[in-house]
PDBQT receptor file of N, H, CA, C and O in Angstrom, charges set to zero:
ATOM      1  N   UNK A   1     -12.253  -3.241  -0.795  1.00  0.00    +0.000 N 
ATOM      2  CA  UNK A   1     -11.323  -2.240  -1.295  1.00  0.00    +0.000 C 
ATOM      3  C   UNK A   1     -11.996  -1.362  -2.364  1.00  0.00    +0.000 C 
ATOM      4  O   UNK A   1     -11.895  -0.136  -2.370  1.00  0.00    +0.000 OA
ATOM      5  N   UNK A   2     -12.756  -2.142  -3.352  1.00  0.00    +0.000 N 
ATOM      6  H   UNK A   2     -12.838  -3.138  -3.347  1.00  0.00    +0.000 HD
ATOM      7  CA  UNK A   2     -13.458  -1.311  -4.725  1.00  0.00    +0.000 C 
ATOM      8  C   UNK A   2     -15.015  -1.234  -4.536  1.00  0.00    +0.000 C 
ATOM      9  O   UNK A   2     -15.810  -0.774  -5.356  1.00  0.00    +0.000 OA
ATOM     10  N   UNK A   3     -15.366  -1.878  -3.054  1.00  0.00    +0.000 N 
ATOM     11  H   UNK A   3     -14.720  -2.252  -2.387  1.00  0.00    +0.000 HD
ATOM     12  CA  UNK A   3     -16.227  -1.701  -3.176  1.00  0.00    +0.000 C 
ATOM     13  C   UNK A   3     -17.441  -2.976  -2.897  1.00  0.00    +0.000 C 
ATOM     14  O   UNK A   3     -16.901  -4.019  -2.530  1.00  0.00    +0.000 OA
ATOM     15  N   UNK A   4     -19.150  -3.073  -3.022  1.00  0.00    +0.000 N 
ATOM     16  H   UNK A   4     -19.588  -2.225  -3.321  1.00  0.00    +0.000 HD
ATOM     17  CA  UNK A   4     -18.933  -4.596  -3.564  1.00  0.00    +0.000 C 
ATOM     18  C   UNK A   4     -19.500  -5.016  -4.692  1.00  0.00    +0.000 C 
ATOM     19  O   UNK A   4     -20.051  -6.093  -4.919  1.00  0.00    +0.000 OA
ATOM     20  N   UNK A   5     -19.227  -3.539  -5.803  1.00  0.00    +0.000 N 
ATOM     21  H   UNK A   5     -18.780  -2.664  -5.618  1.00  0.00    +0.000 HD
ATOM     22  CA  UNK A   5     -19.409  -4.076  -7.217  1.00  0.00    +0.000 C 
ATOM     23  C   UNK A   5     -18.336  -4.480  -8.062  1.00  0.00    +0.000 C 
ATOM     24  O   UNK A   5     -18.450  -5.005  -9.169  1.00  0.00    +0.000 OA
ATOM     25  N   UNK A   6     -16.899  -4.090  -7.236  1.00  0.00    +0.000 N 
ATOM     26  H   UNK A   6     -16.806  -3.663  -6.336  1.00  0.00    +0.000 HD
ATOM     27  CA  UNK A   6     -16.070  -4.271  -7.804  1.00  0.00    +0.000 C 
ATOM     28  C   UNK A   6     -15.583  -5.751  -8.901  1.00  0.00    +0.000 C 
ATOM     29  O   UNK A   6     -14.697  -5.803  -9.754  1.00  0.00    +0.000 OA
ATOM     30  N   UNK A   7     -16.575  -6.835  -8.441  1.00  0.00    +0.000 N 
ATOM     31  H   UNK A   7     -17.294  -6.793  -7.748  1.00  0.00    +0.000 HD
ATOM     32  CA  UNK A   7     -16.470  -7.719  -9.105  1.00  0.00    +0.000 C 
ATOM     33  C   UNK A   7     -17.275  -7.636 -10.481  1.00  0.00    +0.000 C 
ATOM     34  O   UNK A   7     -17.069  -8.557 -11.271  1.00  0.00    +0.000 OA
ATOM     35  N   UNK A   8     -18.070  -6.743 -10.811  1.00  0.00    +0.000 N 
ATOM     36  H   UNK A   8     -18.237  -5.995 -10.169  1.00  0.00    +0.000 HD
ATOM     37  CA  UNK A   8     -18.287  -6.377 -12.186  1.00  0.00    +0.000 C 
ATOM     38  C   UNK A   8     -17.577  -5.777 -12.621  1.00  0.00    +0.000 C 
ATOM     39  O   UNK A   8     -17.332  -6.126 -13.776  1.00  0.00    +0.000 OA
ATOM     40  N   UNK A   9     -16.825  -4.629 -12.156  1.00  0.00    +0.000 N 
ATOM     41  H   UNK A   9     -17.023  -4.344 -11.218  1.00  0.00    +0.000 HD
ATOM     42  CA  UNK A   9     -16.645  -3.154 -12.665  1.00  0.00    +0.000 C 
ATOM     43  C   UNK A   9     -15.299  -3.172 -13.475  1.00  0.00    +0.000 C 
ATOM     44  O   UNK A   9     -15.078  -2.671 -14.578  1.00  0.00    +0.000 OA
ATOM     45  N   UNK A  10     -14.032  -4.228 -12.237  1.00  0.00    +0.000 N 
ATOM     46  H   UNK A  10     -14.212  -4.635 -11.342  1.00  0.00    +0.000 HD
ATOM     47  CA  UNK A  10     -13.062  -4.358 -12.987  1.00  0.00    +0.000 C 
ATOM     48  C   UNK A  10     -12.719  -5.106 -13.921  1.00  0.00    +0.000 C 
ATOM     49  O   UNK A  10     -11.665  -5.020 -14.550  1.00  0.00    +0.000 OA
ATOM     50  N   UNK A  11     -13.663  -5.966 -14.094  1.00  0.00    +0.000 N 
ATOM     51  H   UNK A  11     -14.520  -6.036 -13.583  1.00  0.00    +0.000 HD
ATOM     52  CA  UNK A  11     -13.932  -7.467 -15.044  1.00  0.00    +0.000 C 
ATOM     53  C   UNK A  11     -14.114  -6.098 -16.954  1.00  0.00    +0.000 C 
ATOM     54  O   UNK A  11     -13.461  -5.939 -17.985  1.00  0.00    +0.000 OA
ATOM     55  N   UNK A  12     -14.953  -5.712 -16.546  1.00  0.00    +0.000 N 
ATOM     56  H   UNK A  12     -15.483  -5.841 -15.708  1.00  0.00    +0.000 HD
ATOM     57  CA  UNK A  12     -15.500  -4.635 -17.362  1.00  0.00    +0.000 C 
ATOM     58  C   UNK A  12     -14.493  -3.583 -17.683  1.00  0.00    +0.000 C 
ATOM     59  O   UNK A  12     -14.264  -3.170 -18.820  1.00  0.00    +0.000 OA
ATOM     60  N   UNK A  13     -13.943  -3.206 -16.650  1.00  0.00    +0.000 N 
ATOM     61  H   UNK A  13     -14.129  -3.541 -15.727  1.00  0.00    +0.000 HD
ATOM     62  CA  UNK A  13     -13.244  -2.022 -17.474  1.00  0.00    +0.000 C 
ATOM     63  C   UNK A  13     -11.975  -2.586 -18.180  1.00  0.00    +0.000 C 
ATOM     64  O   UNK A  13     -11.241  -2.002 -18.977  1.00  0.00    +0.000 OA
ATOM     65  N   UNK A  14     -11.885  -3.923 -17.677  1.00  0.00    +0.000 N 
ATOM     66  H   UNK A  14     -12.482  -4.397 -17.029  1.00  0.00    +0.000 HD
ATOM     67  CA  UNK A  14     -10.507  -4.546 -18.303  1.00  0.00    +0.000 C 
ATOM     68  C   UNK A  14     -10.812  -5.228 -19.817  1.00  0.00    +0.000 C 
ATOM     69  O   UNK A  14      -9.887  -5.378 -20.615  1.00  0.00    +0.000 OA
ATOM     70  N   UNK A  15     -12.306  -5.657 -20.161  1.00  0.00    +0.000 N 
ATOM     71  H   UNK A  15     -13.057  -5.534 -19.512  1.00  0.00    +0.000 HD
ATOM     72  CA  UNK A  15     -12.549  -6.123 -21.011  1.00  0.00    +0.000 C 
ATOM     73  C   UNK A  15     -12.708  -5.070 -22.125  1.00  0.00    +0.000 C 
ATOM     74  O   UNK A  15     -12.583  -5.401 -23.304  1.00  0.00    +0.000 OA
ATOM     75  N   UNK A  16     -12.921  -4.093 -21.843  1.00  0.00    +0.000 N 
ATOM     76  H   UNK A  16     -13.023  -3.823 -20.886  1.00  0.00    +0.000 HD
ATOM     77  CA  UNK A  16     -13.291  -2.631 -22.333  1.00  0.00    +0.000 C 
ATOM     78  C   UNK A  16     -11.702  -2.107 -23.014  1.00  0.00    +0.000 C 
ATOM     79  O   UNK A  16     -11.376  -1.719 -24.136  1.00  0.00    +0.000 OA
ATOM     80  N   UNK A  17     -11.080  -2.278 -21.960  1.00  0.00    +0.000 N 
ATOM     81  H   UNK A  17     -11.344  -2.594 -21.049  1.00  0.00    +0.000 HD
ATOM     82  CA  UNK A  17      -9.574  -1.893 -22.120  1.00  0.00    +0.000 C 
ATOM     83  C   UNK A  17      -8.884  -2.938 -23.610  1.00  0.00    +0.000 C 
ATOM     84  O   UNK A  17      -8.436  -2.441 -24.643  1.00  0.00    +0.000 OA
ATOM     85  N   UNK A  18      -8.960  -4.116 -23.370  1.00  0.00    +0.000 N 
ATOM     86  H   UNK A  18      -9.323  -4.519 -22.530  1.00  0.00    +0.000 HD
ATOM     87  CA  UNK A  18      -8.491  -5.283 -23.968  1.00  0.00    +0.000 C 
ATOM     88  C   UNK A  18      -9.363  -5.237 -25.625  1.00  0.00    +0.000 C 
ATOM     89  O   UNK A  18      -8.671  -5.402 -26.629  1.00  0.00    +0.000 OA
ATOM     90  N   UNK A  19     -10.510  -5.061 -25.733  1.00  0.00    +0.000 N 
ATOM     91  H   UNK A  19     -11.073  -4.927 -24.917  1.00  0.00    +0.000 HD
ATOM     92  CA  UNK A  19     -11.156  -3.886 -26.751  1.00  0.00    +0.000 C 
ATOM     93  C   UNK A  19     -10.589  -3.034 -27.639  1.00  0.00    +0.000 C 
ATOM     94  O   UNK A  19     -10.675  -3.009 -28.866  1.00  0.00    +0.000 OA
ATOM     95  N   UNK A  20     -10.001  -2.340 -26.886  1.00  0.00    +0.000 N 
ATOM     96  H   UNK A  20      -9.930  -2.361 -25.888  1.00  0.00    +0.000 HD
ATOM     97  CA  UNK A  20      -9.730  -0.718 -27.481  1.00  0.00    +0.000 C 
ATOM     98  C   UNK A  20      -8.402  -0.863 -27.789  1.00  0.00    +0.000 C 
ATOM     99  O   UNK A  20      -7.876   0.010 -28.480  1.00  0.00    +0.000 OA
ATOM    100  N   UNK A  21      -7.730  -1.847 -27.388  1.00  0.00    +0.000 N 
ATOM    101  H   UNK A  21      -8.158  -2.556 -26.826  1.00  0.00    +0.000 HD
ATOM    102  CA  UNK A  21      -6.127  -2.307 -27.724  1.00  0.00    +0.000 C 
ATOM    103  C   UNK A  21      -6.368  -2.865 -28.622  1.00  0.00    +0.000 C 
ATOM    104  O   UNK A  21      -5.636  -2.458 -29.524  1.00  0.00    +0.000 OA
ATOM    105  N   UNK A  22      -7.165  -3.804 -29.034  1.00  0.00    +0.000 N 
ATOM    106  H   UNK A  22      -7.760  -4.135 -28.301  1.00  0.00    +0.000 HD
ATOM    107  CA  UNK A  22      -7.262  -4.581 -30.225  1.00  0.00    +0.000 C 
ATOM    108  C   UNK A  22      -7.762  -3.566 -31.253  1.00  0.00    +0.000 C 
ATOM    109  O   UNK A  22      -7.154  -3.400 -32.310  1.00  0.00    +0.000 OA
ATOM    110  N   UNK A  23      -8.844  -2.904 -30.949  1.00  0.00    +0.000 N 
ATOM    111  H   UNK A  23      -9.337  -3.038 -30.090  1.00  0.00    +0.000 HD
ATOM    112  CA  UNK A  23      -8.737  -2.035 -32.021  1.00  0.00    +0.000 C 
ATOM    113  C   UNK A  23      -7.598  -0.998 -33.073  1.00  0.00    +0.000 C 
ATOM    114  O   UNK A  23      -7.509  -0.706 -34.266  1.00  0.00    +0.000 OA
ATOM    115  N   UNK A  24      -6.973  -0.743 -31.992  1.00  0.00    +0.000 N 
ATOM    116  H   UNK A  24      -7.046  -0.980 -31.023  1.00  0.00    +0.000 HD
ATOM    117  CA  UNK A  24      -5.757   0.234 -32.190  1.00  0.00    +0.000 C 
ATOM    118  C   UNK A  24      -5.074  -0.555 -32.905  1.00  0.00    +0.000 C 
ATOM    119  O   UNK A  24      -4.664  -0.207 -34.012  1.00  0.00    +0.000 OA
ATOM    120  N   UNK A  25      -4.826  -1.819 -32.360  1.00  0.00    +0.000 N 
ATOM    121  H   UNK A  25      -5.159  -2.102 -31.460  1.00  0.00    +0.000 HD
ATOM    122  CA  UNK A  25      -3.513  -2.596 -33.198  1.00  0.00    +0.000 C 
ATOM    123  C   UNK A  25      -3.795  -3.025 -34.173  1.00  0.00    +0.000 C 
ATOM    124  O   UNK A  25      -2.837  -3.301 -34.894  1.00  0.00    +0.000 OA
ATOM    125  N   UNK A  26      -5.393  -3.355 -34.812  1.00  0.00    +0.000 N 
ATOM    126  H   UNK A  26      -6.171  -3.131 -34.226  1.00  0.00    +0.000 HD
ATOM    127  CA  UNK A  26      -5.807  -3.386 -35.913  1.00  0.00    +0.000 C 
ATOM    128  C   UNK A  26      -5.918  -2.399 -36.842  1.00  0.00    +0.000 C 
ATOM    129  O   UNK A  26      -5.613  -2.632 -38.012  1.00  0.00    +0.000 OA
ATOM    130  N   UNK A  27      -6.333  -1.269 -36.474  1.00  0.00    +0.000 N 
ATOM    131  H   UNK A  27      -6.581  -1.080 -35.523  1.00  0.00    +0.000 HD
ATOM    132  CA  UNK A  27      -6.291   0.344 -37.006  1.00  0.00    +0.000 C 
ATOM    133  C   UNK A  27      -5.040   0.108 -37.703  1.00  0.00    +0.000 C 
ATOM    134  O   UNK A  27      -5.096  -0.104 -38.914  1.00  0.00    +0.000 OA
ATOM    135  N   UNK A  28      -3.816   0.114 -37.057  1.00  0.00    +0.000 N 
ATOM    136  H   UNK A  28      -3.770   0.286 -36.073  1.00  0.00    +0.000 HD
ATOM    137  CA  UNK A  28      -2.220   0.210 -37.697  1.00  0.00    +0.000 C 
ATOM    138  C   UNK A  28      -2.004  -0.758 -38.142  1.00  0.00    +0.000 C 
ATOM    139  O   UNK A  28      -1.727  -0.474 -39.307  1.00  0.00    +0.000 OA
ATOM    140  N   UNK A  29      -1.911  -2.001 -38.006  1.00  0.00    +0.000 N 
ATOM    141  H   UNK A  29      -2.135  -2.231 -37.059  1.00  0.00    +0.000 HD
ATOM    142  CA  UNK A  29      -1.825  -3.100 -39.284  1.00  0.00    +0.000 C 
ATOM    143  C   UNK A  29      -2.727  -2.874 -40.629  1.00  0.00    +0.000 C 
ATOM    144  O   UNK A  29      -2.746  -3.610 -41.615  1.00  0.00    +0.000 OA
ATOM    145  N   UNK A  30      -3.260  -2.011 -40.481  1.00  0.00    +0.000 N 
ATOM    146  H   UNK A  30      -3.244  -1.413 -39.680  1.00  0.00    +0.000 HD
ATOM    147  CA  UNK A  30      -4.353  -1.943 -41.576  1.00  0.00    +0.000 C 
ATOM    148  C   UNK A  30      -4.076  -0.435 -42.745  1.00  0.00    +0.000 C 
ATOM    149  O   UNK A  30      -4.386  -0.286 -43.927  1.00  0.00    +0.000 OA
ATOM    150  N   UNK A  31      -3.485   0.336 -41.927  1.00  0.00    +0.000 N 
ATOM    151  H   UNK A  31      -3.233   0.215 -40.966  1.00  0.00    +0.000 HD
ATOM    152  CA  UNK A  31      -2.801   1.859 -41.982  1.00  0.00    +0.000 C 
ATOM    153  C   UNK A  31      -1.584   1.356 -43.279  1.00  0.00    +0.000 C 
ATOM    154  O   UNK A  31      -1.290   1.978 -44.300  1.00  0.00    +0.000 OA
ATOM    155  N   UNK A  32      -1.066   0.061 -42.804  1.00  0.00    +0.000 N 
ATOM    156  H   UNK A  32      -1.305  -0.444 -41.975  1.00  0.00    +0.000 HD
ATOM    157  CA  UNK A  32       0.604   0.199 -42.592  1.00  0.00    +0.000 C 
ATOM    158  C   UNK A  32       0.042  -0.548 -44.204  1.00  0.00    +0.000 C 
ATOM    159  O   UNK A  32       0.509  -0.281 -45.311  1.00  0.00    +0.000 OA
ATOM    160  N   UNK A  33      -0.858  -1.337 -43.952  1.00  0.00    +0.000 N 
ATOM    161  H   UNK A  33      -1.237  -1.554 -43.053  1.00  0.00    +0.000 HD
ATOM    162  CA  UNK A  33      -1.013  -2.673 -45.234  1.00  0.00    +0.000 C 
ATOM    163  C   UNK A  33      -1.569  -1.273 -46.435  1.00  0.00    +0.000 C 
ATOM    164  O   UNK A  33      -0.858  -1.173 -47.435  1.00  0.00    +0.000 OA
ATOM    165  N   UNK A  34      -2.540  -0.459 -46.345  1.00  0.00    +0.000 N 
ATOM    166  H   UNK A  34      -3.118  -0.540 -45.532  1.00  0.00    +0.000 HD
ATOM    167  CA  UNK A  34      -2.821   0.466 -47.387  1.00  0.00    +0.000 C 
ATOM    168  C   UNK A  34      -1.614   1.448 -47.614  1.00  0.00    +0.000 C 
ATOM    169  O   UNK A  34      -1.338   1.587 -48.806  1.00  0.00    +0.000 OA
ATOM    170  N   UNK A  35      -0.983   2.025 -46.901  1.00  0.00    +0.000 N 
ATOM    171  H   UNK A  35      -1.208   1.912 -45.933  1.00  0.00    +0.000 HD
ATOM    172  CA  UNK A  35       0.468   2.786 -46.895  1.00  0.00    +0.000 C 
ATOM    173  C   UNK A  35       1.306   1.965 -48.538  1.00  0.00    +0.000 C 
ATOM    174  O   UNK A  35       1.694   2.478 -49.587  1.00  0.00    +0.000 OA
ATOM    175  N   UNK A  36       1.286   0.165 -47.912  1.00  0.00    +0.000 N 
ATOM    176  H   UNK A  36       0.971  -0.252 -47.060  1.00  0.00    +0.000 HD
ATOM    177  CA  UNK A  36       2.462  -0.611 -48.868  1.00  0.00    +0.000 C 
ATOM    178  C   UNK A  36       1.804  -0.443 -50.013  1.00  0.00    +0.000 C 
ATOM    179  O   UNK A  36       2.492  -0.564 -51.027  1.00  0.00    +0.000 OA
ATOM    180  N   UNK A  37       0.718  -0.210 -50.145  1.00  0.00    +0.000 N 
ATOM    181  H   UNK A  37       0.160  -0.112 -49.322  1.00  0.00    +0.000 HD
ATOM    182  CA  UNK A  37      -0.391  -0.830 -51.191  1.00  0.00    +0.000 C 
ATOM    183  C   UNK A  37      -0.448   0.701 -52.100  1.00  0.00    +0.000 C 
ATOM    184  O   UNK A  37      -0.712   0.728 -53.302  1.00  0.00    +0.000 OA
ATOM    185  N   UNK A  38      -0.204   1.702 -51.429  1.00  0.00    +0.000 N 
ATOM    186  H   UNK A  38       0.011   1.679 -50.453  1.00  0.00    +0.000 HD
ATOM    187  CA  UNK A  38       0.047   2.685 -51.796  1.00  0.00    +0.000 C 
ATOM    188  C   UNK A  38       1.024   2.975 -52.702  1.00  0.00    +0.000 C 
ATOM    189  O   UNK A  38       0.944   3.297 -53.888  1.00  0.00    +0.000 OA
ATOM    190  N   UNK A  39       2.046   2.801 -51.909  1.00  0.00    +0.000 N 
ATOM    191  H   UNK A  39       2.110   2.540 -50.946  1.00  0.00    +0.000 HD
ATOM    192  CA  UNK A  39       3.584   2.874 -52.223  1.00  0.00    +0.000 C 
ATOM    193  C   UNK A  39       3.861   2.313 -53.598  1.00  0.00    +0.000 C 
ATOM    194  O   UNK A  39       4.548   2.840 -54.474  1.00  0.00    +0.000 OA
ATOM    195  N   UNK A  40       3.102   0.955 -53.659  1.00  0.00    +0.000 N 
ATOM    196  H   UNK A  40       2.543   0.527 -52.948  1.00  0.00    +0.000 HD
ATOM    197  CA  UNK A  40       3.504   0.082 -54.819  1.00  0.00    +0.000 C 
ATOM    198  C   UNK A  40       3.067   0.545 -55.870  1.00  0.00    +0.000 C 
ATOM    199  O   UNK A  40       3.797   0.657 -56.855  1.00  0.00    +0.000 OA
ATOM    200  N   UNK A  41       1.332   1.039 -55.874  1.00  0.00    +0.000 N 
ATOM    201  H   UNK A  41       0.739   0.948 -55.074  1.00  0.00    +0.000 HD
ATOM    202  CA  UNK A  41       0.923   2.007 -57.110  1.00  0.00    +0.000 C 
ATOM    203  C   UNK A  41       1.844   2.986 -57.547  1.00  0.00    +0.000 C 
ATOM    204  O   UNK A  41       1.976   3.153 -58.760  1.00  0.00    +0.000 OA
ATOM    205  N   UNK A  42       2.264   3.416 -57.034  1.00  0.00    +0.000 N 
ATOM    206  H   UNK A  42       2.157   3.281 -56.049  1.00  0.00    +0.000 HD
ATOM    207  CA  UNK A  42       2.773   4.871 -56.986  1.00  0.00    +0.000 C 
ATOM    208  C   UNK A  42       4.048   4.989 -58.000  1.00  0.00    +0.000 C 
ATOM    209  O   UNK A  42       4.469   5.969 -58.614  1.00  0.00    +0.000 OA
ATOM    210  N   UNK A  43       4.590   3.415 -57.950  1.00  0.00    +0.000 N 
ATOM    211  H   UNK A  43       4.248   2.618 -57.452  1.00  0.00    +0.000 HD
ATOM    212  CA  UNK A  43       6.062   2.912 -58.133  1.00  0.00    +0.000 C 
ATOM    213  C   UNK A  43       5.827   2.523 -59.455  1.00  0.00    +0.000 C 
ATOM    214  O   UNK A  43       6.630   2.545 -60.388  1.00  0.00    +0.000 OA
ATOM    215  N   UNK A  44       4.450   2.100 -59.457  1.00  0.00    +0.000 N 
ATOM    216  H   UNK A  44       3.798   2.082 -58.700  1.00  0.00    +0.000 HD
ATOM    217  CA  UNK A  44       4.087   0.917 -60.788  1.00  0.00    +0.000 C 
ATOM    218  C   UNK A  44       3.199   2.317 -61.768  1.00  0.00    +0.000 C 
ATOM    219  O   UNK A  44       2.570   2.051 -62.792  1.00  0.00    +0.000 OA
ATOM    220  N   UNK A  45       3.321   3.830 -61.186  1.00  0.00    +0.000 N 
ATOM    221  H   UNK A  45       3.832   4.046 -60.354  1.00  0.00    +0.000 HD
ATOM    222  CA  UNK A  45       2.911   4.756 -62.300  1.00  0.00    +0.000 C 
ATOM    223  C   UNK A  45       1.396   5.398 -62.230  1.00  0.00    +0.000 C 
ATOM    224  O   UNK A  45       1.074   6.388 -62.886  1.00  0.00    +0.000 OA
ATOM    225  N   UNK A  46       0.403   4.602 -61.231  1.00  0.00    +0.000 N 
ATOM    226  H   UNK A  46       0.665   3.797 -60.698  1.00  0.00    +0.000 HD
ATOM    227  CA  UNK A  46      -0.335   5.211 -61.015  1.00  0.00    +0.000 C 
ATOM    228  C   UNK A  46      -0.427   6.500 -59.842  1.00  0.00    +0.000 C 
ATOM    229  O   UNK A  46       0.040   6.448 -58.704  1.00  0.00    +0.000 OA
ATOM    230  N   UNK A  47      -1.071   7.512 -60.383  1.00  0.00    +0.000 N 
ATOM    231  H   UNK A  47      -1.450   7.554 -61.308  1.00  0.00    +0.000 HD
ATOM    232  CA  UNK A  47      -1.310   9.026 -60.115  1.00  0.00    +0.000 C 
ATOM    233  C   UNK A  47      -2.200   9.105 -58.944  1.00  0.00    +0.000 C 
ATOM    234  O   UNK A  47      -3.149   8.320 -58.914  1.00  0.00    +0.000 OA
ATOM    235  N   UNK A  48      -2.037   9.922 -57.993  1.00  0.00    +0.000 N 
ATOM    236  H   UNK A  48      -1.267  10.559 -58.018  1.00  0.00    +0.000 HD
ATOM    237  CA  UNK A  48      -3.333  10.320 -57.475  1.00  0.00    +0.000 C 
ATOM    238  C   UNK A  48      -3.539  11.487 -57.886  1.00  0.00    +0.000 C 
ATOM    239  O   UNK A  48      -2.842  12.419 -58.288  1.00  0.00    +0.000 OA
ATOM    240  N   UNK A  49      -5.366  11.151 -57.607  1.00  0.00    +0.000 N 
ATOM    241  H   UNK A  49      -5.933  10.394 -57.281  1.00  0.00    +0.000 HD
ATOM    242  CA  UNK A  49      -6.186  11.884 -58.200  1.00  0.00    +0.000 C 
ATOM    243  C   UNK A  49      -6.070  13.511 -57.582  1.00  0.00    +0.000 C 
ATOM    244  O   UNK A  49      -6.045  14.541 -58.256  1.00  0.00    +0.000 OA
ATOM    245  N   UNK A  50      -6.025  13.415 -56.459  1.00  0.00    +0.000 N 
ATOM    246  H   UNK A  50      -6.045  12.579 -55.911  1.00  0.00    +0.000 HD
ATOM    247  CA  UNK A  50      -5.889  14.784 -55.820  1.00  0.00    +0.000 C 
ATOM    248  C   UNK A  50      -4.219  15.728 -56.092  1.00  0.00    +0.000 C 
ATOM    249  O   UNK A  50      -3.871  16.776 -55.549  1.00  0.00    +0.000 OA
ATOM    250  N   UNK A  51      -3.616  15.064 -56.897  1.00  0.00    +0.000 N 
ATOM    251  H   UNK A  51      -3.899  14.213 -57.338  1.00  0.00    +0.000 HD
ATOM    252  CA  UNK A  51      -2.295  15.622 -57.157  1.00  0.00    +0.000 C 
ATOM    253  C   UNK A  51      -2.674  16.215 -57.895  1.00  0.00    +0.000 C 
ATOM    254  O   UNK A  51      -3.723  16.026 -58.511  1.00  0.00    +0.000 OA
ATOM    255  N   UNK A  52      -1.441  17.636 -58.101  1.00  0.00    +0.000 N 
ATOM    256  H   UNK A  52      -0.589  17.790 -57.600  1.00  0.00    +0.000 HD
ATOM    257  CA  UNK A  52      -1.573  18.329 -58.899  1.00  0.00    +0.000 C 
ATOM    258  C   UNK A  52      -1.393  18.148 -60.235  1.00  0.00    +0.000 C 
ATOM    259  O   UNK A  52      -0.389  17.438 -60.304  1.00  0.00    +0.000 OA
ATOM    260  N   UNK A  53      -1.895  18.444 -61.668  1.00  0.00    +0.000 N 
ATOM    261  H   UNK A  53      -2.711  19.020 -61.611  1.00  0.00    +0.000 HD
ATOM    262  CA  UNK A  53      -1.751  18.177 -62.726  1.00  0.00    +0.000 C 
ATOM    263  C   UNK A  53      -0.465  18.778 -63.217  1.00  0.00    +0.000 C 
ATOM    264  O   UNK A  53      -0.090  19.750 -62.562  1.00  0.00    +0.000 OA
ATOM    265  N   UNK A  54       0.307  18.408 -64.245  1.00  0.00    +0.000 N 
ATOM    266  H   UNK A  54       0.002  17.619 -64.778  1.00  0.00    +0.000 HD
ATOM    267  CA  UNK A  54       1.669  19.232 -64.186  1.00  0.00    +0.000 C 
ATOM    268  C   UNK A  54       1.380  19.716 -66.035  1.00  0.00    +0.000 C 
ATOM    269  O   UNK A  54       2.194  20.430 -66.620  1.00  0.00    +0.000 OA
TER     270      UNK A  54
């Protein structure tokens, strides 16, 4: 049907796939954890630096 490399190719593109999902879902657990980490400074009075001075 795929061929007769197909026994590498889909092994591979699925491992490839399974990869790039883990990455992603790590990317955003990681987004979400600096976001809170953010939030809390922010609450507790510290400034960012790139804000405007008033």
């Amino acid at each position: 049907m795929f061929g007769k490399y197909a026994s590498f190719v889909v092994p591979a593109y699925a491992l490839s796939m399974l990869a790039l999902a883990i990455v992603i879902v790590r990317i955003r657990v990681i987004y979400r954890q600096r976001l809170a980490e953010l939030n809390a400074l922010e609450m507790a009075g510290a400034g960012r630096r790139s804000a405007k001075k008033k």
